[in-house]
Every structure is written in structure tokens, then in C-alpha cells.
N, C-alpha and C positions, 0 to 999 in steps of 0.2 A: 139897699139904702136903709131898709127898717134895723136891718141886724145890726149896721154900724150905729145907729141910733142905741140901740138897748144893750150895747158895748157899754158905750158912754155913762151909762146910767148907771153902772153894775158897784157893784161897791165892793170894799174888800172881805167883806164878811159872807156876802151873796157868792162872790168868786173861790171863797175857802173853803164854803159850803160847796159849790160845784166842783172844786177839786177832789172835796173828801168823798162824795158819790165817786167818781170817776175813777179812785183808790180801790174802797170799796169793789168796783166792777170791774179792776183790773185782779183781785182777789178771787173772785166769785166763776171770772171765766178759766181763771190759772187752776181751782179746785174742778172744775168741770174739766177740765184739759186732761185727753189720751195721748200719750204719747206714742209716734207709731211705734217704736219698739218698746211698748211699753216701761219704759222709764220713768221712775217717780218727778221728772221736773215741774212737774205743775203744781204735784202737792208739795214739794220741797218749797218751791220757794213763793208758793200761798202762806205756808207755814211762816216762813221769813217775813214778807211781805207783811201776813195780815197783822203779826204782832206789831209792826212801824206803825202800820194804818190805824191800830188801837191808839198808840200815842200820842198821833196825830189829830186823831178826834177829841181824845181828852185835852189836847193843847187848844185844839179850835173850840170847844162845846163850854166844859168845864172849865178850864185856865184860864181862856180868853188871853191866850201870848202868842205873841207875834216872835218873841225871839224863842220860846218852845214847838213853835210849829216850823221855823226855820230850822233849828238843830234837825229835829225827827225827817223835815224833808230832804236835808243833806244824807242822810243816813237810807232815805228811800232812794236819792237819786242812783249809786249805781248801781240798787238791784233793776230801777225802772230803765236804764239802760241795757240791761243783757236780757229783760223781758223784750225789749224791745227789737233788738238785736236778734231774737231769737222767730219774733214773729214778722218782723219786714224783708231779712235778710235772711233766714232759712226756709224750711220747707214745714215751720209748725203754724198750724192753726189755732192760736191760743182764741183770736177773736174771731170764731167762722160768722157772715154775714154783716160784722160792721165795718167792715173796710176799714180798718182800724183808724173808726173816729174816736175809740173810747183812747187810743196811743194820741192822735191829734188833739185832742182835749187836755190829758195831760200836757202835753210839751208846751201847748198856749198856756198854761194856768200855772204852771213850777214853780214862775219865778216871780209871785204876785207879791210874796213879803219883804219884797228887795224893789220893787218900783217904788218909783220916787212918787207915781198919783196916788198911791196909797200910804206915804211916808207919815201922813197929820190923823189918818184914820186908825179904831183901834178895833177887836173885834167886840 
């Protein structure tokens, strides 16, 4: 009951903030990621990745836009898709030990700039 409580309370600047950690740590583990045949996927598309996640932060920190953080998240979502694709549905460990709540975190928080409770809020 507590957590649906501090749901409620979250605001869209606190959620955009917890998204961009969440970005961030999908970056962090993708650089740390061995691939078993050692394959550059992890730092390929950290590379990709981190550079969105740069824009992202300047859109949410500096800019403070809501329709800037939406562009750059359209443009993360189908890499965060074949990241994801590649750790639920194959055999890579990008996230060994979090049971991939840092993928469930994202997937809750993607579509915060398009909710209508956040529609009168600005960052």
C-alpha cells in the first residue's frame, strides 16, 4: 500500500529524473557488458545509447522541455527495445543480479510525457 501511496505523490520532474538515472544505468551496464563471443554489442550501442541519454538530460536539466525530452525519448525507444530484446529474450546478461528491474523501470516511466496527470505540469 506505501508504494501505491508515493506513486501518487511523484511528480513529473521527480519521474524524469528517475527515468534519466535508469537511462544512465542502462548505459553503465551495456559498457560493462561481455559478450560471450566477444562481440562489441555492449559498447556499440552504449555508444548509441549514451549519446540520446546526453540529450535527454540536457532536455530534462537545462531545457526543462517536455516536448525535447519526448523527441530524444522517441529516438531511445527502439534502441531500448533491442536492448531489451536482447536481455529478456536471449541468452545475454546485460543486467546480471537485477532481474531486470532497471528494463522494468524503464518500461513504467517511457511514457510519462504523454500522460494526461502530467499534462498542466512542466519540468
Amino acid at each position: 500500500m506505501r508504494s501505491s501511496l508515493c506513486r501518487n505523490n511523484m511528480s513529473l520532474q521527480t519521474d524524469a529524473f528517475e527515468l534519466l538515472a535508469t537511462l544512465n544505468g542502462v548505459v553503465v551496464a551495456l559498457e560493462r557488458f561481455e559478450h560471450p563471443n566477444g562481440e562489441s554489442y555492449g559498447a556499440d550501442m552504449a555508444a548509441q545509447l549514451g549519446l540520446l541519454v546526453a540529450e535527454f538530460e540536457h532536455a530534462v536539466v537545462e531545457e526543462r522541455s517536455k516536448d525535447a525530452a519526448v523527441a530524444t525519448l522517441d529516438e531511445i525507444g527502439p534502441l531500448m527495445q533491442n536492448v531489451n530484446g536482447a536481455a529478456t529474450k536471449g541468452d545475454l546478461m546485460i543486467f546480471p543480479g537485477y532481474d531486470n528491474q532497471v528494463l522494468d523501470t524503464y518500461w513504467r516511466l517511457n511514457t510519462i510525457f504523454r500522460e494526461s496527470r502530467y499534462a498542466a505540469e512542466s519540468l
